[in-house]
C-alpha positions in Angstrom: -75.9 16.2 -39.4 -75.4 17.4 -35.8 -77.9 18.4 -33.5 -77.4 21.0 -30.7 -79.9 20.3 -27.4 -80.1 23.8 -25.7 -81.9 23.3 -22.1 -82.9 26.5 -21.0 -84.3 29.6 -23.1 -82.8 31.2 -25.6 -83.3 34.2 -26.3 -80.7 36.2 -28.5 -78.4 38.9 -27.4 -80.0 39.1 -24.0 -78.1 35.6 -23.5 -74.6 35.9 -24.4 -72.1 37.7 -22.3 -72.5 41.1 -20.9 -74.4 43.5 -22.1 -74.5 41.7 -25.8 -70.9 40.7 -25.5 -69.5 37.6 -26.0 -66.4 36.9 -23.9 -63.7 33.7 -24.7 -61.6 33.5 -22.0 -60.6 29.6 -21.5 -61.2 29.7 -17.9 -58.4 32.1 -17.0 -59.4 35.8 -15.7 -57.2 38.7 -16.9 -55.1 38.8 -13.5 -53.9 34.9 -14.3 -53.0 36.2 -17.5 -51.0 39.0 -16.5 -49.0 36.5 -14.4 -48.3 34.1 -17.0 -46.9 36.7 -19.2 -45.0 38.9 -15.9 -43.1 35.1 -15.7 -42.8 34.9 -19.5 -40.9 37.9 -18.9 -38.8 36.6 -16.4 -38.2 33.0 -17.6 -37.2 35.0 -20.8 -34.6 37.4 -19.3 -33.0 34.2 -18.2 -33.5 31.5 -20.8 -33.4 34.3 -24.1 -32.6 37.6 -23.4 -33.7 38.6 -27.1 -36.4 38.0 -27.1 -37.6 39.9 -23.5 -39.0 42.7 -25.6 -41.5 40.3 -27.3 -42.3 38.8 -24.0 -43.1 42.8 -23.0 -44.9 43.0 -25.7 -47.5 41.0 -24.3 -47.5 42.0 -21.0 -48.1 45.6 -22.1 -50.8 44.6 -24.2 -52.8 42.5 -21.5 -51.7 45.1 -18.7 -53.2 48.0 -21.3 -56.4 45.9 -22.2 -56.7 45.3 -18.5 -56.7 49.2 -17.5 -59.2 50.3 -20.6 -61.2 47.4 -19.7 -61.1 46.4 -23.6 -59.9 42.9 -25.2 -56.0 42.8 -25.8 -54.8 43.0 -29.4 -54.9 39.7 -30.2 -53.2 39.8 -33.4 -50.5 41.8 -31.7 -50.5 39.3 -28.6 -50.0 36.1 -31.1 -47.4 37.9 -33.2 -45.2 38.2 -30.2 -46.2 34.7 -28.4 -45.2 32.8 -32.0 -42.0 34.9 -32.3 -40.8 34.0 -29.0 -42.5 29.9 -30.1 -39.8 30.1 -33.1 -37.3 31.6 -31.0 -36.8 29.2 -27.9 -35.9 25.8 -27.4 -38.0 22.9 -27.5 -39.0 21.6 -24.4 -38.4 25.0 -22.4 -40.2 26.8 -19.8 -40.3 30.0 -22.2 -42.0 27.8 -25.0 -44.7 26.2 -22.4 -45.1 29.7 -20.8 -46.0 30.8 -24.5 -48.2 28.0 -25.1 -50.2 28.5 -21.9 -50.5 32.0 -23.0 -51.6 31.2 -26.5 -54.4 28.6 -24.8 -55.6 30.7 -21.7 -56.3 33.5 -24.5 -57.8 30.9 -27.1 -55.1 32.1 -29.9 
């Protein structure tokens, strides 16, 4: 059985996030994400041209999310990042730009 020690009141909604919202972001703010997915891009256009538009796929999603101020599609977002996982070679910097991605936005 675990126990959880909680130092501090608790007290509900009024606790978690802004207004009621809670908010996962792994310690990286949107603007560090939007860079690591503007040098996916890059890395990309260099290392697999094919699969750029995957790579812009994300980008657009965090740059829209970013603008309406809303969370990213993040079914959208992983569907791309584990398209371009299959798609590049081990040990690349495309494949450990994707996996930064994928753990900055807790996918």
């Amino acid at each position: 059985m675990s126990t959880f020690n909680f130092h501090g009141d608790i007290n509900g909604p009024a606790n978690i996030g802004d207004h009621g919202r809670i908010e996962i972001n792994h310690g990286a703010d949107a603007a560090q994400s939007l860079r690591l997915a503007a040098e996916l891009v890059d890395r990309l256009r260099t290392e697999n041209p094919p699969l750029v538009a995957q790579a812009e796929v994300v980008r657009g999603e965090l740059t829209r999310a970013e603008q309406d101020g809303a969370a990213p599609d993040r079914g959208r977002v992983r569907s791309a990042l584990e398209t371009i996982s299959v798609g590049v070679a081990a040990g690349s910097g495309g494949l450990a730009l994707a996996q930064e991605l994928s753990r900055v936005l807790g996918l």
